[in-house]
Residue, then its C-alpha position, 0 to 999 in steps of 0.5 A: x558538609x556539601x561534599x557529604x551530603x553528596x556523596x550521599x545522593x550518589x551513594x544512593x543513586x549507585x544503589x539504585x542503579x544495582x538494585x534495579x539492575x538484580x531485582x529481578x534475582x530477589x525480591x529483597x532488591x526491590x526494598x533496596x531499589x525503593x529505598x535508593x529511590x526515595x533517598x535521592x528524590x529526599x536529597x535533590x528536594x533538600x539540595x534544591x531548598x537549601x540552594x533556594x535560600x541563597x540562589x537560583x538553583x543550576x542558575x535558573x531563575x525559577x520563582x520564589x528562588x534566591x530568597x535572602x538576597x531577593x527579600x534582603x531589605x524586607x528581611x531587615x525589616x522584619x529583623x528590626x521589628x522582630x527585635x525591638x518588639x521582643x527585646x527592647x519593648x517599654x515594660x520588658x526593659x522597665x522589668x529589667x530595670x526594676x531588677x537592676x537596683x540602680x541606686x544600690x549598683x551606683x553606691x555600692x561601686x562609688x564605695x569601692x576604693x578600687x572604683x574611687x581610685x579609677x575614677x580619679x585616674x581617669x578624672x586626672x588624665x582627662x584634666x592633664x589633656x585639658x590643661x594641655x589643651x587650654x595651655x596651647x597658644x591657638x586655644x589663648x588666642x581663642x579666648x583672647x578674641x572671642x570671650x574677652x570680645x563677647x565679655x566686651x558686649x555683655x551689659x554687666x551693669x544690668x546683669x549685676x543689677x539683675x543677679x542682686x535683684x535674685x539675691x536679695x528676692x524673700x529677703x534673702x539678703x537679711x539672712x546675709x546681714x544676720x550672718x555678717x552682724x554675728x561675725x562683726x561682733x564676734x570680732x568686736x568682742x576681743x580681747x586682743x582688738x579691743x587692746x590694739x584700740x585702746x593703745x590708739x585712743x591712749x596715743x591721742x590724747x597725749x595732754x593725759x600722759x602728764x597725770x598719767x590717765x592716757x591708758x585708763x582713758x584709752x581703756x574705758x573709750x574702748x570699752x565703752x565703744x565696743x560695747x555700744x557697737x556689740x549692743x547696736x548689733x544685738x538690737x539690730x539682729x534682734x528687730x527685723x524693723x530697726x531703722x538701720x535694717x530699714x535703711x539697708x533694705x532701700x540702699x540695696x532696693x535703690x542701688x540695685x534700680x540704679x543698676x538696672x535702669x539708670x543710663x548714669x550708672x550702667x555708663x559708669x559700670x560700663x566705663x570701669x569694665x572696659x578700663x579693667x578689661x583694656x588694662x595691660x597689668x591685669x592681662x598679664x596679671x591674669x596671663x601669669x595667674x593662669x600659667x601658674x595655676x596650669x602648671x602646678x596641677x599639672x606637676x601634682x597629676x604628673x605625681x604618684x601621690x597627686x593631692x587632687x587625685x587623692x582628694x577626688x578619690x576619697x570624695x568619690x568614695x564618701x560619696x558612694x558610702x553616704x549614697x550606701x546609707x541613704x536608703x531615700x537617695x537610693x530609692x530616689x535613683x531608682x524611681x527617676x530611672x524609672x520615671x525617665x526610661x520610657x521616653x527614652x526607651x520609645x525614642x532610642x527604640x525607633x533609632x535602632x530600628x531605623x540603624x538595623x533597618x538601614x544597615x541591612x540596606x546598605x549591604x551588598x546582596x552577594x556580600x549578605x548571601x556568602x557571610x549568611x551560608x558561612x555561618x550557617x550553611x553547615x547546620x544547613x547541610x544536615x537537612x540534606x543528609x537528614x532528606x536523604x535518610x528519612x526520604x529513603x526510610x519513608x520509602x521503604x515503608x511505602x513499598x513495604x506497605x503497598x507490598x503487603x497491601x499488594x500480597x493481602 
C-alpha cells in the first residue's frame, strides 16, 4: 500500500512535469497541470500526517511529530479512562446483569445432565490430585508436626465447654433430649427387647422354675418395667418443668461451668488429650484408617462407573432441578448479584484501569509504534491515496473557477 500511494504522487508528479512542459500548445494542459499539482501537495500533506503519527518525518524532529511513541503513556492513560467509562461504568454493567438472569443460567446448567456429569469429572480429577497430594510422605510429616503440634496447644477442654455453651443456648438442648426420649421408648416398646428381658428376669429367679412361675414372673417384671419407664418418658417429654428435666439442665449448666473454669477439670481434659494424642495405637489406627480410606476412593475414581462421581452428578443435577422450580431461590441469586456487583464493580474497575495503564508503560516506544503501523498502517495508506485524489480534483475545480472568473 506505501508503494501505491507513491506510485501515485510520482504518477502525478510526471504528469505535472509534461503538462507544464506542453501547456503552452493547449490550454487543456493547463487543467492537467493543475490537477497534478494539487495531487502531489494532497499526497505529501498526507504522506507527512500519516509519517507524523508514528516518527519524525525524513527524520526531522519537527514539533508535534512522533505522536504515538511521544504521547505513549498518555495515550494508555486516556485508553483506560476511555474504556472503563464506556464499557465497565456501574449501571452499564448492572443493566447487563440484570439481563443475564443469573439464577435462571445457574438452574437451567446445573439440570443439564451433561453439565452435572462435567462437574463430577472435574470434581473427580481434582479429588485423585488431592488424594495423591495428601498421600505423599512430606505432605504426612507436615501434618504430623504442625496440626498434631497446634492440636497439642489447643485448650480443648475450654473449647468443648464453650461449643456445649452454643449447644445448649435457647434450650436448644431440650429439643435433643425430646428426640432422644422418643427414640428410647420406641425402642423399650418392643416385642423382641421386652422377650430378651424377660428371658433374663426369668434366668434369676431360679427358686421359681420349681412351681413353674419363672417365665410368667419373668414376663409380668418385664411388662411392668417397661411400662413405668414408657410412662416416665411420657411424663417427661410432656412437661418442660419435670424434675428430672430440671436435674438435666443443671448437670449440663454445671458440667459445662466445670469445663470452662475449672483448673481440675481442664487438667484432666488436658491430660486424656495427650494420652490419646501420644498413643502409638491410635496413630497407627488412624495412619491405616487414612490409607485405607485414601486408597478406596482412589480405586473408585480410577472406575468408569465411580459411586462417588455418579453420586456428585445426580446431586448436582437435583440440584439444578430443585433451583428450576424455586422461583424465590432464583429470584434470590439475581438480587444478591445485584446487590454485590457494584462494590466489586468499582473496585475491579480501578484495577483494570491501573493493569491497562501500567501495561502500556511497560511497552517499548518502538516496539508499540511498528505493532500499531502493522495493524492499521494499511487503512492508513488509503488516506494517501484519498489526499492524492480529492487534492487533485479540488485542484482542478480551483483552476476551473479562477479560469471562468478570469474569462467573465
Amino acid at each position: 500500500m506505501k508503494w501505491i500511494a507513491m506510485a501515485l504522487l510520482a504518477g502525478a508528479a510526471i504528469v505535472y512535469a509534461v503538462a507544464s512542459l506542453l501547456q503552452a500548445r493547449h490550454p487543456a494542459w493547463g487543467y492537467v497541470a493543475a490537477f497534478a499539482e494539487a495531487a502531489m501537495v494532497g499526497a505529501l500533506a498526507d504522506w507527512f500526517a500519516v509519517v507524523a503519527l508514528f516518527r519524525h518525518p525524513l527524520g526531522l524532529p519537527i514539533p508535534h511529530t512522533a505522536i504515538i511513541p511521544s504521547n505513549k503513556d498518555r495515550i494508555g492513560e486516556n485508553l483506560a479512562v476511555f474504556i472503563c467509562s464506556n464499557f465497565l461504568g456501574t449501571a452499564q454493567v448492572l443493566e447487563k446483569l440484570r439481563g443475564f438472569r443469573a439464577g435462571d443460567r445457574l438452574a437451567g446448567w446445573l439440570a443439564n445432565p451433561a453439565h452435572a456429569q462435567q462437574v463430577s469429572v472435574h470434581l473427580g480429577a481434582l479429588l485423585t490430585h488431592a488424594l495423591r497430594a495428601l498421600d505423599d510422605e512430606p505432605v504426612r510429616h507436615f501434618f504430623r508436626t504442625t496440626v498434631i503440634a497446634r492440636l497439642d496447644r489447643v485448650d480443648s477442654t475450654r473449647l468443648l465447654g464453650e461449643m456445649l455453651d452454643v449447644m445448649t443456648a435457647d434450650g436448644r438442648h431440650q429439643q435433643v433430649l425430646d428426640a432422644a426420649l422418643r427414640q428410647l421408648g420406641h425402642v423399650l416398646d418392643d416385642e423382641t427387647l421386652k422377650r430378651e428381658v424377660a428371658e433374663v428376669v426369668a434366668a434369676e429367679v431360679k427358686y421359681l422354675r420349681f412351681v413353674g412361675l419363672d417365665n410368667a414372673a419373668g414376663r409380668f417384671a418385664t411388662e411392668k418395667m417397661v411400662a413405668g419407664v414408657v410412662r416416665l418418658i411420657g411424663e417427661m417429654g410432656a412437661d418442660a418443668a419435670h424434675p428430672l428435666r430440671q436435674r438435666f439442665d443443671t448437670f449440663m449448666g454445671g458440667f459445662i461451668n466445670d469445663l470452662k473454669h475449672d483448673p481440675a477439670m481442664r487438667e484432666k481434659g488436658e491430660r486424656l488429650k495427650a494420652e490419646l494424642l501420644g498413643h502409638p495405637q491410635l496413630a497407627a489406627y488412624l495412619h491405616g484408617l487414612w490409607s485405607q480410606v485414601i486408597e478406596w476412593t482412589r480405586q473408585d475414581l480410577a472406575r468408569d462407573d465411580s459411586t462417588l462421581r455418579a453420586r456428585v452428578a445426580d446431586a448436582t443435577r437435583a440440584l439444578g432441578e430443585q433451583l428450576q422450580k424455586d422461583d424465590a431461590m432464583r429470584g434470590w441469586i439475581d438480587a444478591q448479584l445485584l446487590a454485590t456487583a457494584p462494590r466489586w464493580i468499582d473496585h475491579y474497575r480501578e484495577d483494570i484501569r491501573r493493569y491497562i495503564v501500567d501495561r502500556v508503560a511497560s511497552w517499548n516506544a518502538d516496539d508499540m509504534t511498528g505493532e500499531l503501523e502493522r495493524n492499521i498502517g494499511r487503512d492508513l495508506q488509503f488516506i494517501r491515496i484519498n489526499g492524492t485524489l480529492v487534492g487533485g480534483l479540488a485542484g482542478l475545480l480551483i483552476h476551473t473557477v479562477t479560469e471562468l472568473l478570469r474569462g467573465g
